[in-house]
C-alpha positions as CSV (number, residue, x, y, z in Angstrom):
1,X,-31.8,-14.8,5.2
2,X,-31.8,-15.6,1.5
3,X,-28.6,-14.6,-0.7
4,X,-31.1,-11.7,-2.5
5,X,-31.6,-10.4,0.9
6,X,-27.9,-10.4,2.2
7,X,-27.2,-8.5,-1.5
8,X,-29.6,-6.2,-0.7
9,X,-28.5,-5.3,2.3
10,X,-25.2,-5.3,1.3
11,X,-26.4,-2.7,-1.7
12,X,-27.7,-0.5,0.8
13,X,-25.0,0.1,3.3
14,X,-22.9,0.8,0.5
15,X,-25.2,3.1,-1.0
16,X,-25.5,5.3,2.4
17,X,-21.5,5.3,2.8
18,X,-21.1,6.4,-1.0
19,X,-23.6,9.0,-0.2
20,X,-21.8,10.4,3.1
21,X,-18.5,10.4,1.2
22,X,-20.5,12.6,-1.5
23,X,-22.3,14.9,1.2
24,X,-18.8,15.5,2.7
25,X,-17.0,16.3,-0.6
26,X,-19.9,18.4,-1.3
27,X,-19.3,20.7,1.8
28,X,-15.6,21.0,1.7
29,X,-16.1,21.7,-2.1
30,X,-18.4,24.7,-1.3
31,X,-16.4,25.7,1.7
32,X,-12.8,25.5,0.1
33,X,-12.3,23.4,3.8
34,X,-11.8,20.0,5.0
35,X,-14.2,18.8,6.7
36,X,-12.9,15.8,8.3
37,X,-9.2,16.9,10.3
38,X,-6.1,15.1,12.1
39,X,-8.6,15.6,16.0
40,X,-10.8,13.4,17.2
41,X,-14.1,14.6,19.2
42,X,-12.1,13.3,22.8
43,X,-9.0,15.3,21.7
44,X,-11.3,18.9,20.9
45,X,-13.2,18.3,23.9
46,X,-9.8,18.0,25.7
47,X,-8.0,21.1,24.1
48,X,-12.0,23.1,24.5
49,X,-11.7,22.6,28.2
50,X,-7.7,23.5,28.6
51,X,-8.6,26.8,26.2
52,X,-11.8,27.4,28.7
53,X,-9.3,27.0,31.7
54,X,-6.5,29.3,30.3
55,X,-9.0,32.0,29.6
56,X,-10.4,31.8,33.0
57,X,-6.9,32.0,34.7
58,X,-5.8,35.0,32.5
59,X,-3.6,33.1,30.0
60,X,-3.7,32.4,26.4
């Protein structure tokens, strides 16, 4: 790989970050919410099934 190409692909990667990091900003901006937040997708599956579990038991 020559050192144009490596810059190139360097140039692009950045390019599609900086444009998730703009798409993101864009939604919170026009929802007045964050977008990103403290859970991971484990720990909302996790609390999901415990909330599905209460509900079925009676609980909240």
């Amino acid at each position: 790989m020559t050192i144009f190409q490596e810059l190139q692909d360097l140039s692009l990667k950045m390019n599609e970050e900086h444009s998730a990091r703009n798409a993101r900003m864009e939604l919170e901006a026009k929802t007045g919410k964050p977008v990103v937040s403290p859970l991971n997708a484990k720990d909302d599956l996790l609390l999901s099934n415990k909330e599905g579990r209460n509900k079925e038991k009676g609980e909240q």
